[in-house]
N, C-alpha and C positions, 0 to 999 in steps of 0.2 A: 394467456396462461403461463404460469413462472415456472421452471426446471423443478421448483418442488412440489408445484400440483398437478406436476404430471407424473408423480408416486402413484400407484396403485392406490386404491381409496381403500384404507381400513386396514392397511397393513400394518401391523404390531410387529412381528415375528423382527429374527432380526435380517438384515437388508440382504438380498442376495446378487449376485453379479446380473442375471435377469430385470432387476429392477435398476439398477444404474444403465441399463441398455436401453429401457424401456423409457428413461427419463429425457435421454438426450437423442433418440430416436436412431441408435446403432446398434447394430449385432451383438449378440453377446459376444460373439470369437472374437471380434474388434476388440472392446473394451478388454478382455482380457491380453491381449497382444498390449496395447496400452499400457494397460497397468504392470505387467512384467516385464516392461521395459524390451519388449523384442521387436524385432524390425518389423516396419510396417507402414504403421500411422506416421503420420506428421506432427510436429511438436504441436500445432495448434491443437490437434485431433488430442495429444495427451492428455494437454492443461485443461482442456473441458474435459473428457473422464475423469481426471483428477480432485475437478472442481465436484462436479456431481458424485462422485463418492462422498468428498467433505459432506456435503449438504446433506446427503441420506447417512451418513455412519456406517457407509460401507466398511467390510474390513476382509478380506482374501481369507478364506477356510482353509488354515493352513495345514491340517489333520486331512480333509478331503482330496488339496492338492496333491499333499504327499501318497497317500493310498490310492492315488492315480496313477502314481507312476511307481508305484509297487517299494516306497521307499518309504520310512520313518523319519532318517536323519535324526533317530532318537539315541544317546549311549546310556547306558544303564549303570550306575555308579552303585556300588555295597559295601557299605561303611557302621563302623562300630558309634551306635549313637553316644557310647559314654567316651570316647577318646577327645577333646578342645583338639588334637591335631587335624584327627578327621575331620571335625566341622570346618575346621580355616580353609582344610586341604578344597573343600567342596566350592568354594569362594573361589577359589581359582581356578578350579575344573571349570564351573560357570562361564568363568573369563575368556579362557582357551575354548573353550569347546563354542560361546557367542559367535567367539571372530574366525572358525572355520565353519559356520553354517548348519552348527547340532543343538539341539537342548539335552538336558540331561532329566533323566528319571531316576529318586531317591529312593534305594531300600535299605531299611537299617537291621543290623545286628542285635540282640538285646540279651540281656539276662533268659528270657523266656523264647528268644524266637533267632533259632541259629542262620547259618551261611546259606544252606540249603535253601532254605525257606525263603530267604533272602531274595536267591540268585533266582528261583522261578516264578518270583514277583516282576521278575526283571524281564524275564524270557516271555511269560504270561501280556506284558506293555509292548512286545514286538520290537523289543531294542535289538538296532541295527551291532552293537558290538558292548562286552561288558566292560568295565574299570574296577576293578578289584582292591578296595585299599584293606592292606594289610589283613588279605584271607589267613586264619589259620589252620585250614583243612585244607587235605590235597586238592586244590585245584580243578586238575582232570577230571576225578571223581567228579565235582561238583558243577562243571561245565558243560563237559561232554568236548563234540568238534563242532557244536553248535553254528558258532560266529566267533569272530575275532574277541581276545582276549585280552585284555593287559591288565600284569599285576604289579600294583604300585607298594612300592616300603621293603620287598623282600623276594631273595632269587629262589625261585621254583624250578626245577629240573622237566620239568612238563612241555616243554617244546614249545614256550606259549612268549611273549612280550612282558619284557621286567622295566618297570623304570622305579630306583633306587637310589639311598643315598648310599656312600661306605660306609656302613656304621661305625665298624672296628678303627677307619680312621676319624670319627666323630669321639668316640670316646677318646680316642689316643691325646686329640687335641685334647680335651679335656683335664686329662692325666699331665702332659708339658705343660698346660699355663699352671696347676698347682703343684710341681716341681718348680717350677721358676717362681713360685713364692714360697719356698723354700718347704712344703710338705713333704715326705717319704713315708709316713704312714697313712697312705690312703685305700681306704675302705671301698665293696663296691656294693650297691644293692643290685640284687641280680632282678629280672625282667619275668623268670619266671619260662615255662617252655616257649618252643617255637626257636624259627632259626632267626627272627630279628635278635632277639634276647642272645639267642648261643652265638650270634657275630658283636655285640656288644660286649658281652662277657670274653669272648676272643682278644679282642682290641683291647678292655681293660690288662688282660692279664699278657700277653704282647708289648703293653708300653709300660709296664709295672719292671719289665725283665728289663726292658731296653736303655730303662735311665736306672736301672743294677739296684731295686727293691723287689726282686723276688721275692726275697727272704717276709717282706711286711703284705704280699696278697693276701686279703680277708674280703673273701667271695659271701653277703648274708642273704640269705631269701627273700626273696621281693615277690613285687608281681606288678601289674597297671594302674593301681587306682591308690589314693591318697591311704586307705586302709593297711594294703600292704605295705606301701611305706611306714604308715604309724609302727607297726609290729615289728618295722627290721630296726627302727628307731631304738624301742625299748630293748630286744635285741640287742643292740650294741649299747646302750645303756646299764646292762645287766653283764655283759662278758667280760667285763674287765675293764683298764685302761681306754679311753674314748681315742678314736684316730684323729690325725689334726685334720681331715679330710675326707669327705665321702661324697662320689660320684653314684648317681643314681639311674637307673635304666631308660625313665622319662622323668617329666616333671612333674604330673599327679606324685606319683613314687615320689620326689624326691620332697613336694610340697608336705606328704604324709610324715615324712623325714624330720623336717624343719619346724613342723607344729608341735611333732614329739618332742626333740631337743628342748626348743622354749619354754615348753611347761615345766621339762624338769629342770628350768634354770640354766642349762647351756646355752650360751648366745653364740648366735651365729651372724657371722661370721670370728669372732673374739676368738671361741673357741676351738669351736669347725667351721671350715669351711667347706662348702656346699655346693653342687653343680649338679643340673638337672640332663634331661635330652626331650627336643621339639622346639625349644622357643617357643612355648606356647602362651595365648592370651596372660595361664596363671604367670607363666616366668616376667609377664611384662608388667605385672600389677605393683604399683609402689609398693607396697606393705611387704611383700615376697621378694622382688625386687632379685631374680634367680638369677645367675650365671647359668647359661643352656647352650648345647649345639642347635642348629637352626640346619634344615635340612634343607634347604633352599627349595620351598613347598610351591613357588610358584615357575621353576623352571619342572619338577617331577610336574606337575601340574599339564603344564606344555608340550614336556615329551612325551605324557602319555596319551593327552587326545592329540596329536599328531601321529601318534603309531598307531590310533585305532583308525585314523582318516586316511593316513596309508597305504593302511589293509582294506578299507571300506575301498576307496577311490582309484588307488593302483595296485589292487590284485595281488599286493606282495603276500608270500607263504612262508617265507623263514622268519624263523624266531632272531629277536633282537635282543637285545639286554643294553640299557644307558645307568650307567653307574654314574654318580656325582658327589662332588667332594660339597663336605658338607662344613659351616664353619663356628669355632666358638665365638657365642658374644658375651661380653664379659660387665656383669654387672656387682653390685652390693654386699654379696653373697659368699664368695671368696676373698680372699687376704692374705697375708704373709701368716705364715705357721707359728702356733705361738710360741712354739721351743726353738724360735730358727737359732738362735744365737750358739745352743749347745749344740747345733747339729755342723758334723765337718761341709 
């Protein structure tokens, strides 16, 4: 009789650790010492469990495992499904979160289905700790002292784990590379509320002062999506004289920006020059081809499932905060000013 007709006869279901015990005539606690690799067995003793899983399609109940030992190793990620930064962001949560030994569970944001809702999707999955990208409701409120917390893209006063870019110095860089191509009227579209928005709008108008154009800040309403940019577009199409320059809150925003301009015959870079924030997929598409800050999505990535693993695995209780410099990449999009010549 061959290792696979000594399966149980008739067995469909899928393979369970009882049946690879019963195949090679060992205990099930055996086989499972075996198989997780803890002292015990002898190599031989392994490669034949080993072998005998291959053959049946064993595969370890990793959901079972876990609720044996009162753990999930699951974190709970809550992300705004219309953001390209949030989705890359998740790409890398994935990454990080692989190689410390968690998966992650997706609840999204939407037009019709807020934070709240969100976050007890998450709480409802028995996630061991949550990841918060870019909440914009208080937090606390929306947590409780539940489990560990961390919130990625913006500082919360809530006693809870930030991991962040600088924003105010993302845009600043921004602001110096079109000063060094000789700009001094540049424009900002604003991001609209929340404190990411009101640290970006900081930073704009902070590095406006600091290279001595106070006097040219023009703050226009924006908001997140290609929309609100189209509107600050016309916007400044409509108010007058066009700026050699406009910095945008992201780069939906700033892509809404650059579609407006073109139709109505402004080239960009020729006439404006253009700069987004995220470095996202749209800033990398030839046709767009954006100048964008890049927030360095796979180090916040890092830092933050290692501060949840932190608080899961070493008990820690104080609040942290990892702030990171964040950097421009410079593509198509910007240019020299096209007044430079008359400008001192």
């Amino acid at each position: 009789m061959t290792t696979r007709d000594r399966r149980p006869a008739g067995v469909t279901r899928r393979p369970r650790l009882e049946d690879v015990a019963a195949a090679i005539g060992m205990s099930p606690s055996s086989v499972s010492l075996a198989l997780s690799d803890r002292p015990g067995p002898s190599e031989e003793t392994r490669r034949r469990v080993r072998e005998a899983a291959d053959r049946l399609g064993y595969r370890p109940d990793r959901t079972a495992s876990l609720l044996a030992r009162r753990r999930t190793r699951l974190l709970g990620v809550m992300l705004d499904i219309r953001s390209p930064f949030h989705a890359e962001l998740v790409e890398d949560l994935h990454r990080a979160s692989a190689g410390r030994g968690y998966e992650l569970v997706l609840s999204t944001v939407t037009a019709e289905r807020d934070e709240r809702r969100a976050i007890e999707t998450l709480l409802d999955f028995r996630c061991e700790a949550l990841l918060l990208l870019g909440a914009a409701g208080p937090v606390a409120d929306l947590t409780g002292e539940q489990l560990p917390v961390v919130v990625i893209g913006k500082h919360t006063g809530a006693g809870l784990d930030v991991v962040r870019a600088a924003d105010d110095l993302g845009v600043a860089q921004a602001v110096a590379h079109l000063v060094e191509f000789g700009h001094r009227d540049i424009a900002f579209v604003d991001g609209g509320k929340g404190p990411i928005a009101a640290l970006r709008r900081r930073g704009y108008r902070d590095a406006m002062k600091s290279h001595g154009a106070r006097a040219s800040v023009r703050i226009v309403p924006g908001g997140h999506d290609e929309r609100a940019g189209a509107q600050a577009g016309r916007v400044l199409l409509e108010s007058g004289p066009l700026p050699t320059a406009v910095v945008a809150s992201n780069d939906m925003c700033a892509v809404g920006v650059q579609d407006t301009f073109l139709r109505a015959g402004v080239d960009v870079p020729g006439e404006v020059s253009l700069v987004g924030y995220d470095n996202s997929t749209l800033a990398r598409l030839a046709h767009i081809d954006l100048t964008s800050v890049d927030q360095n999505a796979a180090e916040l990535a890092a830092h933050a499932v290692e501060a949840a693993a932190d608080r899961l695995e070493n008990g820690r209780t104080t609040a942290e905060e990892f702030v990171l410099t964040p950097h421009l990449v410079v593509r198509g999009s910007t240019a020299a000013a096209r007044d430079q010549a008359k400008r001192p």
